[in-house]
C-alpha positions in Angstrom: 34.2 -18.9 -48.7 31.3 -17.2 -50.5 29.2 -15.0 -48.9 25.7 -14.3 -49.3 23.6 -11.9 -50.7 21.6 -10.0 -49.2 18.1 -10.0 -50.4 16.7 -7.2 -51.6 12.8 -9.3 -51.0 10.8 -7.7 -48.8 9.6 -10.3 -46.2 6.1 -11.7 -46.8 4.7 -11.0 -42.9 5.8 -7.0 -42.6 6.2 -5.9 -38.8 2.7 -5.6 -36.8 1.9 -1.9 -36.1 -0.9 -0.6 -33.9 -3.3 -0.2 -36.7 -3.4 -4.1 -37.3 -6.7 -5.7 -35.6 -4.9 -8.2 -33.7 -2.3 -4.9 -32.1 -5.7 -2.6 -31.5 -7.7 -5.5 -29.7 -4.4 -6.0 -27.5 -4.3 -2.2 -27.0 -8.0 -1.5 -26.0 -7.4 -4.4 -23.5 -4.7 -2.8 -22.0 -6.1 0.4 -21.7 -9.6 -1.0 -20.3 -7.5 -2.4 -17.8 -5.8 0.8 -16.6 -9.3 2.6 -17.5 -11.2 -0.2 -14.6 -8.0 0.4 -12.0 -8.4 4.7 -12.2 -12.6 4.0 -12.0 -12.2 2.0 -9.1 -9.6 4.0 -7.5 -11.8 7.1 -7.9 -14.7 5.1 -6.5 -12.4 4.0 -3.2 -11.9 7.8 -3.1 -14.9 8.9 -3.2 -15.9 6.7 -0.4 -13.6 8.4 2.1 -14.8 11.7 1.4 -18.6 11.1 2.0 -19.2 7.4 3.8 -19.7 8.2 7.8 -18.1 4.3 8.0 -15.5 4.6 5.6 -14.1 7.7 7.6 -15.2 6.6 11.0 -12.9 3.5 10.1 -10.0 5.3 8.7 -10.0 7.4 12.0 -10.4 4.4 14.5 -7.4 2.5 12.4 -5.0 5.8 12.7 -5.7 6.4 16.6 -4.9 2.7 16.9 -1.8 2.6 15.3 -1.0 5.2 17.0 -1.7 3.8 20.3 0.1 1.4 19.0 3.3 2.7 18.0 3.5 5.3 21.4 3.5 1.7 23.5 6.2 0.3 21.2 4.1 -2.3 19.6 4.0 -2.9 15.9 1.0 -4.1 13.3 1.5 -7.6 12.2 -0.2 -7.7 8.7 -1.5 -10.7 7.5 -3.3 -11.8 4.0 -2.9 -15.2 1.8 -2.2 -14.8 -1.8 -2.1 -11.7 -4.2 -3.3 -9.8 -0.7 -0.6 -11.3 1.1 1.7 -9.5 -1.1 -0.2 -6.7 -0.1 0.3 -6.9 2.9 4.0 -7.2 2.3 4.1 -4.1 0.2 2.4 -2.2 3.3 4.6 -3.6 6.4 7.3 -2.0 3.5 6.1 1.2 3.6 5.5 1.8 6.6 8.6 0.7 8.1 9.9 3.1 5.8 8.0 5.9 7.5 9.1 4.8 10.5 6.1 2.9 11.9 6.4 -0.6 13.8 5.4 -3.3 11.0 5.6 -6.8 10.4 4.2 -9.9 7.9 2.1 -12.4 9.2 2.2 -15.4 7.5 -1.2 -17.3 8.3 -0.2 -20.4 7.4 3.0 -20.3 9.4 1.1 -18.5 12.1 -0.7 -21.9 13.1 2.7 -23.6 13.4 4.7 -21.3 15.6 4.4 -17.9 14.3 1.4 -16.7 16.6 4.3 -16.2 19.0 5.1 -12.6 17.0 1.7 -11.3 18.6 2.7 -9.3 22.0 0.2 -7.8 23.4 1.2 -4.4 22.4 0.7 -5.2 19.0 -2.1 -5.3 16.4 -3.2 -7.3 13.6 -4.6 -6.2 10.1 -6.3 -9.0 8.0 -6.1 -8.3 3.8 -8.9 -10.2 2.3 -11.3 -8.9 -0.9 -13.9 -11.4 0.2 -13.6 -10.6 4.1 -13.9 -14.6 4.6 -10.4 -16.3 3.5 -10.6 -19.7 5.1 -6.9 -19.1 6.6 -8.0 -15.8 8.3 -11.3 -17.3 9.6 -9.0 -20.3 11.1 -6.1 -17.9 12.7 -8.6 -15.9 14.2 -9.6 -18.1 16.6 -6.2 -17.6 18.2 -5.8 -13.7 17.9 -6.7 -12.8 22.1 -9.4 -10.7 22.2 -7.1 -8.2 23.7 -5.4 -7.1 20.5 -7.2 -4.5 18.3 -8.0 -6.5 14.7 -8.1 -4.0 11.6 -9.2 -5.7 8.4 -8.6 -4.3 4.7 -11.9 -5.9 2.8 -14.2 -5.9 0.3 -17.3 -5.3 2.8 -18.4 -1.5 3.4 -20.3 -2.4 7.0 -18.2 -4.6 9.2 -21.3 -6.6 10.2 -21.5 -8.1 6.9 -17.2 -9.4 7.4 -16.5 -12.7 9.0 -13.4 -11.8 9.7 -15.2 -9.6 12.5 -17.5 -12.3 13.9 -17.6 -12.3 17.8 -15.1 -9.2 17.6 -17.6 -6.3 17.5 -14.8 -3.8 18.0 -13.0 -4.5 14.7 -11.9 -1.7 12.3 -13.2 -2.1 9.0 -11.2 -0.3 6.1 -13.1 -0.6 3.1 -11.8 -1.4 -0.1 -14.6 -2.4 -2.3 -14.4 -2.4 -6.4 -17.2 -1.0 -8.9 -17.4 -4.3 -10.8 -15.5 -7.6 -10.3 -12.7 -8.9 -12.4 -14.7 -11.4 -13.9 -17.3 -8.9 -14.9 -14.6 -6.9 -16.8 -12.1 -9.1 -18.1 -13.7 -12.4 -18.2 -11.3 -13.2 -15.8 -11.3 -13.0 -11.9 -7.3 -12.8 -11.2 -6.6 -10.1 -8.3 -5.9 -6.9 -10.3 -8.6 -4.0 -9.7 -8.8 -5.4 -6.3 -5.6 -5.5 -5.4 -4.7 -1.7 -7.0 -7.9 -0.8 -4.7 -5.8 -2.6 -1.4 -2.4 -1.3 -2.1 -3.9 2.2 -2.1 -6.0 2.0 0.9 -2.7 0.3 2.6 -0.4 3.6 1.3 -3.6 5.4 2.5 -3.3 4.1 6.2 0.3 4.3 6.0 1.0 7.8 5.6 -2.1 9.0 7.4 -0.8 7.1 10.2 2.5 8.5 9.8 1.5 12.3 9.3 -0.2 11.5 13.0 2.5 9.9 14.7 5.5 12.2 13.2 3.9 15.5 12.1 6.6 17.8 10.3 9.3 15.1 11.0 7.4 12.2 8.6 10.2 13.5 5.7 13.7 13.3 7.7 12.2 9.8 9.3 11.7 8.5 5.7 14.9 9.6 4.4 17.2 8.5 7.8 15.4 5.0 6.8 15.8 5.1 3.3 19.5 5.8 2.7 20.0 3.7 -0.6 19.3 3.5 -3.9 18.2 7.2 -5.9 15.5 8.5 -3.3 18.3 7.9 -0.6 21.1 10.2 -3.0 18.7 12.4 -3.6 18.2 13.0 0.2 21.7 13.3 0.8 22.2 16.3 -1.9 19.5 18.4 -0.5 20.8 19.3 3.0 24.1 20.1 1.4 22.3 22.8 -0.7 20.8 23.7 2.4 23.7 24.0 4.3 25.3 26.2 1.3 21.8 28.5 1.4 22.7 28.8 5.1 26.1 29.7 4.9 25.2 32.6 2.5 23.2 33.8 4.8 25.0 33.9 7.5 27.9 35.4 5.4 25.5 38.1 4.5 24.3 39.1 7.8 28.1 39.1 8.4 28.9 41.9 5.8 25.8 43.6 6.9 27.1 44.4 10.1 30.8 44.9 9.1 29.4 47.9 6.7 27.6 48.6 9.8 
């Protein structure tokens, strides 16, 4: 059989490279992107360091979980969408860090699931516009009761829906600088939900650092025993148990010379 040479022709379309126009327009997209997610994140920052509402909110939300959590309840989350997987992402974390958590699924809350609401328990609406149609709907059957904490857009609760009739709802504010559409043409969840997530991980471990103090590591690591972050917490009280036995060994010699 004869085989075939191999060309020595260089091909006509070389390999794109970053300095192409097409590879530099791709590039300056994705670094707007990440550019728009650190502004806004700043931004939510900045917010709960100086807003009276934004902090007055965090604090209401962390002695309610906390409440919460000394009575045995748990937070049911609930969102539709990119904010329901959120919400998912959240009730993740902080079962990780030991707190009582579960998802709320709106939809299948209207057809059996409102049963998961005890009256220990809280719910936590995600919603950027603060008026999601399936939210609105399930709250008609949230009793008044149980504390409602919302993650939205809105930076007073008076302008939420989600609050209406339930003037003692917690607002956590998670507004953007400029919408989706305003930056990338395009209004898919992405600033927004970056914004969310954070303000979820910010409640999280707040809440956590209240409920467990010192203790918030060895609670994460007794629930997280697998994959790399659980190995890694299963060498470190071996080297702490070696540091410990040196010692000991030392104040040992110390008093046999003595």
């Amino acid at each position: 059989m004869l085989k075939r040479k191999r060309s020595n022709i260089e091909p006509l379309t070389p390999p794109l490279s970053a300095a192409d126009h097409g590879n530099a327009k791709l590039l300056d997209r994705a670094v707007l992107v990440l550019s728009t997610a650190a502004t806004a994140l700043s931004q939510v920052t900045f917010l709960y360091e100086s807003d009276p509402t934004a902090r007055d909110g965090l604090i209401s939300a962390v002695d309610c979980l906390r409440r919460v959590n000394e009575r045995g309840g748990k937070l049911l989350i609930c969102g539709v969408g990119k904010s329901g997987l959120v919400g998912r992402k959240t009730v993740a974390t902080m079962k990780s860090l030991g707190l009582g958590a579960s998802f709320l699924h709106a939809a299948e809350a209207m057809h059996g699931d409102l049963g998961d609401i005890r009256s220990d328990d809280a719910v936590m609406f995600i919603s950027y516009s603060g008026k999601t149609s399936e939210l609105t709907t399930l709250l008609n059957h949230i009793p008044d009761s149980v504390p409602l904490l919302a993650i939205t857009s809105q930076t007073n609760a008076s302008d939420c829906l989600l609050f209406r009739d339930r003037p003692d709802a917690i607002l956590l504010p998670a507004p953007i600088h400029e919408t989706e559409e305003a930056t990338f043409g395009v209004c898919a969840p992405t600033t927004s939900t970056t914004v969310a997530i954070a303000v979820g991980d910010m409640l999280a471990m707040t809440v956590a650092e209240a409920i467990h103090q010192e203790e918030t590591k060895p609670v994460f690591q007794r629930n997280h025993p697998g994959g790399a972050i659980g190995a890694n917490a299963r060498k470190r009280p071996k080297k702490e148990n070696a540091t410990e036995g040196q010692a000991i060994e030392g104040i040992n010699n110390l008093k046999t010379l003595a």
